[in-house]
N, C-alpha and C positions, 0 to 999 in steps of 0.2 A: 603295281597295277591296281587298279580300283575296278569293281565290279558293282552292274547298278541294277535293277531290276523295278520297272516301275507297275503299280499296281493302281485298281481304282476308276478306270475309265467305263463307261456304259452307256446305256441310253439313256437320254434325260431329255422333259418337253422344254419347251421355252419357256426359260425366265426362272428355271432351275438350280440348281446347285449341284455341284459334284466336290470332292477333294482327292487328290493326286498324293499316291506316296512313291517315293523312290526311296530304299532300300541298298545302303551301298556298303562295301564290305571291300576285302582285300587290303591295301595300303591304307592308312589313317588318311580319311577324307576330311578333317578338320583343316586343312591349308589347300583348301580346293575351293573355287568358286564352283559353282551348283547353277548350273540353267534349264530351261524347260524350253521346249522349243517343238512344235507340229508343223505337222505335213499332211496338207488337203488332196484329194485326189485329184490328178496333174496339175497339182502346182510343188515350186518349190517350198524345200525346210526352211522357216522362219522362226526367228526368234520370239520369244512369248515374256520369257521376265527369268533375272539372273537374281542369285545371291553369295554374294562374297564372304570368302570365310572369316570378314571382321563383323558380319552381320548386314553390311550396306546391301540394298536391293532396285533393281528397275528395270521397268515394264515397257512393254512393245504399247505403241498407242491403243491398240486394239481391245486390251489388258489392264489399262491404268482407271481404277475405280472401280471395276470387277475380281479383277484376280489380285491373290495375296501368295505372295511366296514367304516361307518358313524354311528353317532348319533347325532338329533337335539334335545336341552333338551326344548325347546321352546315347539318344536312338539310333545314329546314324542313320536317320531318316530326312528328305527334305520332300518339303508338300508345297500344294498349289492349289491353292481352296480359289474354283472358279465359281462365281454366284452370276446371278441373270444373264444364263448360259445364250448364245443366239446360234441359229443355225450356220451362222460362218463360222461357230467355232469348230464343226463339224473337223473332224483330224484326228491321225494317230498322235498321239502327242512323246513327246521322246525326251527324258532324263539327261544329263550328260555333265560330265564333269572337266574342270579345266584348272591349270598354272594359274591362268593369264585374269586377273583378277574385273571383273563384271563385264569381259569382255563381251558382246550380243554377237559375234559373227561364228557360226559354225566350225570352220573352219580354224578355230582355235579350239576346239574341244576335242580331244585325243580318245574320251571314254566316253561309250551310248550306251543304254540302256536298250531296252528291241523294244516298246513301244508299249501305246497302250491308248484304245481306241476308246474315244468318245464320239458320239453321235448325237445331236441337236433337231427333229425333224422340224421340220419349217411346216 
């Protein structure tokens, strides 16, 4: 089992920066791909940006040019540095770990993290 706890999320104005750490632990997460993926309120979880455990990475349109995903295998930490935050980013954002390598569909990821809220006021 792998265990994620993600940390980092807050208010921030527009055009901001924030960085995202997940925190995993339990079974070695080095053979895991690592996704981020938020949920706005009523709508559904969507995918944000994956990284695979050979280091390959990719981003949800919304994402591509703002947001960086990392992983330190030192730290068993994986981050998501968001810059020129906009208020659609608004969302709990969620951690999650998976096999199935840069997979984007939820529904492939068996380990979540419980979230971790960012707020963007417009």
């Amino acid at each position: 089992q792998v265990q994620l706890v993600e940390s980092g999320g807050g208010l921030v104005q527009a055009g901001g920066s924030l960085r995202l750490s997940c925190a995993t632990s339990g079974r070695t997460s080095s053979t895991y791909a690592m996704g981020w993926f938020r949920q706005a309120p009523g709508k559904e979880r969507e995918f944000v940006a994956v990284i695979s455990w050979s280091g390959r990475t990719y981003y949800a349109d919304s994402a591509k040019g703002r947001f960086t995903i990392s992983r330190s295998s030192a730290e068993r930490t994986v981050y998501l540095q968001m810059n020129n935050l906009k208020p659609e980013d608004t969302a709990v954002y969620y951690c999650a770990a998976s096999r199935l390598d840069g997979s984007p569909s939820s529904v492939d990821y068996p380990y979540w993290g419980q979230g971790t809220q960012v707020t963007v006021p417009s």
